[in-house]
C-alpha positions as a LaTeX table, in Angstrom:
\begin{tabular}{lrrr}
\hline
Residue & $x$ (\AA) & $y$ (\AA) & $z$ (\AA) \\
\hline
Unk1 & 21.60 & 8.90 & 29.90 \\
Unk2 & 19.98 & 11.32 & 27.10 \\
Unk3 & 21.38 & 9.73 & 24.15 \\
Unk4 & 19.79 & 6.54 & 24.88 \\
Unk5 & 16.34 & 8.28 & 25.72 \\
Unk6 & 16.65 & 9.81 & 22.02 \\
Unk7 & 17.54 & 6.83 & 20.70 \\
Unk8 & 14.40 & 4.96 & 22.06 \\
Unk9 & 12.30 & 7.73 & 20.92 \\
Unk10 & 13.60 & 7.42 & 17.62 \\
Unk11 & 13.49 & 3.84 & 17.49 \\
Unk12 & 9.50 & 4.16 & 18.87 \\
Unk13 & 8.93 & 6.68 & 16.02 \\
Unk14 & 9.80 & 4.91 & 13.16 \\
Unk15 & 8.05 & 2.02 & 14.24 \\
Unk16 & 4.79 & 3.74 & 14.90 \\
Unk17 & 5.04 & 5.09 & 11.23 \\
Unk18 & 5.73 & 1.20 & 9.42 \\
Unk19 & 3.46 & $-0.24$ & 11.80 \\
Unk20 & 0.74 & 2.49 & 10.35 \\
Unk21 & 1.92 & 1.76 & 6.87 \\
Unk22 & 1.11 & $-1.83$ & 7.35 \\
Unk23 & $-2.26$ & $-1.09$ & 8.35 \\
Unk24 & $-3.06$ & 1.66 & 5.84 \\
Unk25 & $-1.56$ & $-0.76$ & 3.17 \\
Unk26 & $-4.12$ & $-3.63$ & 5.01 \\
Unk27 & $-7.22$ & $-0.75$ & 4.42 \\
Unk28 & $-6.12$ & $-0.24$ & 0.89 \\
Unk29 & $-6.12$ & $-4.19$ & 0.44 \\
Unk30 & $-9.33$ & $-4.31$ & 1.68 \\
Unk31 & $-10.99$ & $-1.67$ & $-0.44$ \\
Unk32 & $-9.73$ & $-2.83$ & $-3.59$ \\
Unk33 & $-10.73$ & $-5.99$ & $-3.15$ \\
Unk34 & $-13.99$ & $-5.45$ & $-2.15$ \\
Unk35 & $-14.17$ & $-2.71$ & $-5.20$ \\
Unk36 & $-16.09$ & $-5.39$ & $-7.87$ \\
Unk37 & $-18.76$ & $-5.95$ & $-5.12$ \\
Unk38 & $-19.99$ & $-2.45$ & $-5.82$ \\
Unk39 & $-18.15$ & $-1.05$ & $-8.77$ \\
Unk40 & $-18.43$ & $-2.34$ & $-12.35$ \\
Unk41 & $-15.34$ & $-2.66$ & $-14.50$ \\
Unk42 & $-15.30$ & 0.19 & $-16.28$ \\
Unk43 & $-15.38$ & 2.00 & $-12.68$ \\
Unk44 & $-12.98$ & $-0.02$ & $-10.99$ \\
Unk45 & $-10.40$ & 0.50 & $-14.15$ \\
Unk46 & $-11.40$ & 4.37 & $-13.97$ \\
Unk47 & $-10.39$ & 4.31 & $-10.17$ \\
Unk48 & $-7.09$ & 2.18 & $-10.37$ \\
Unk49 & $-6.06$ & 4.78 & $-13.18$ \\
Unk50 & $-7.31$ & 7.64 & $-11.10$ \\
Unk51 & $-4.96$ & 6.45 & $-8.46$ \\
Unk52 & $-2.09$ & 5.56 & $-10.42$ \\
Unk53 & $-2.65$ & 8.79 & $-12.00$ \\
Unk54 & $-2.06$ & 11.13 & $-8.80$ \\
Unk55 & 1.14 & 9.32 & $-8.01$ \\
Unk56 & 2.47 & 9.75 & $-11.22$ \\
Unk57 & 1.61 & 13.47 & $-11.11$ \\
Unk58 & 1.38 & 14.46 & $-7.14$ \\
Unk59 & 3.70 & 17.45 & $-5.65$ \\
Unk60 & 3.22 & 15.27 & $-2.28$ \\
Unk61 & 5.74 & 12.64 & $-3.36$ \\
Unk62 & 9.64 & 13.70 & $-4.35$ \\
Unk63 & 9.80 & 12.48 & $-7.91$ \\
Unk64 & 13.17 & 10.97 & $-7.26$ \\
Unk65 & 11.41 & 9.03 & $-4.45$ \\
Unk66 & 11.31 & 4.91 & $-4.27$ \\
Unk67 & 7.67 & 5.29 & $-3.19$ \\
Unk68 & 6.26 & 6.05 & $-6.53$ \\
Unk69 & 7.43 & 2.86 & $-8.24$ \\
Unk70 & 6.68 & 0.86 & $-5.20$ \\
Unk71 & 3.55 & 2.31 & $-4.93$ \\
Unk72 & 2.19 & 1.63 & $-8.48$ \\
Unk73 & 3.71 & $-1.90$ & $-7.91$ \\
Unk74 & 1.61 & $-2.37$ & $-4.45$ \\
Unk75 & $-1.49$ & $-1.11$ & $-6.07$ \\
Unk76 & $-0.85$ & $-3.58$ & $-9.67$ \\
Unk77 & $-0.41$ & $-6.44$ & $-6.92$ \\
Unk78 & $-3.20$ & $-5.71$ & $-4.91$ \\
Unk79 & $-5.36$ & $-4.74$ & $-7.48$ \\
Unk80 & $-5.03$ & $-8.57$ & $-8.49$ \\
Unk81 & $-6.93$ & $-9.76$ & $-5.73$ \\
Unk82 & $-9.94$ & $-8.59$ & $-7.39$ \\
Unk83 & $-9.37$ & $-12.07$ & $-9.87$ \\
Unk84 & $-8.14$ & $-14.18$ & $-7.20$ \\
Unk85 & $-10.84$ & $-14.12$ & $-4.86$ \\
Unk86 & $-10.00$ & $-17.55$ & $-3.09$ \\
Unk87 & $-6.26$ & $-16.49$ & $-2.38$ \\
Unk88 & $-5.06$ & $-17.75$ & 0.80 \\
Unk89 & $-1.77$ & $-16.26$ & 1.10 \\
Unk90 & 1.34 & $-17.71$ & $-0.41$ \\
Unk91 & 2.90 & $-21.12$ & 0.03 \\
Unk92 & 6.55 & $-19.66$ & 0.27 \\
Unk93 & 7.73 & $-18.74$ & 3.86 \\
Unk94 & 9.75 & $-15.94$ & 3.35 \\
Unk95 & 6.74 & $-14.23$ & 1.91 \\
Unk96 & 4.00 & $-15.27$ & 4.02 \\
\hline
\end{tabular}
């Protein structure tokens, strides 16, 4: 039965690439918040706005894309960790 064999495939495919995106969002999480342990805050404000910069201005990313705004939000949200040190994750279940 082809159609199912495709299907899988497809079905594999796409969640190889979230599963990646989880973990590359995990090594961005990471980095940022271990930016202030080696970074001052005039550098760690120059990279955040070096960053936001190239998704504002990259050819990479469709401009009509979701991925822009969700990316500059990711990055804003992440980049908060840097304050809250002692966060252990968020008492709501539905976010985890």
């Amino acid at each position: 039965m082809k159609g199912a064999w495709v299907m899988s495939e497809e079905i594999d495919r796409v969640v190889g690439i979230c599963k990646d995106f989880v973990r590359s969002m995990y090594e961005t999480e990471k980095a940022i918040s271990r930016m202030d342990e080696v970074l001052s805050s005039d550098e760690m404000r120059e990279t955040l706005g070096r960053v936001l910069a190239w998704i504002q201005e990259t050819d990479e990313i469709p401009e009509s894309s979701f991925t822009r705004e969700i990316s500059r939000e990711i990055i804003g949200q992440l980049s908060g960790v840097i304050a809250l040190k002692d966060y252990q994750g968020s008492a709501d279940y539905y976010i985890g």
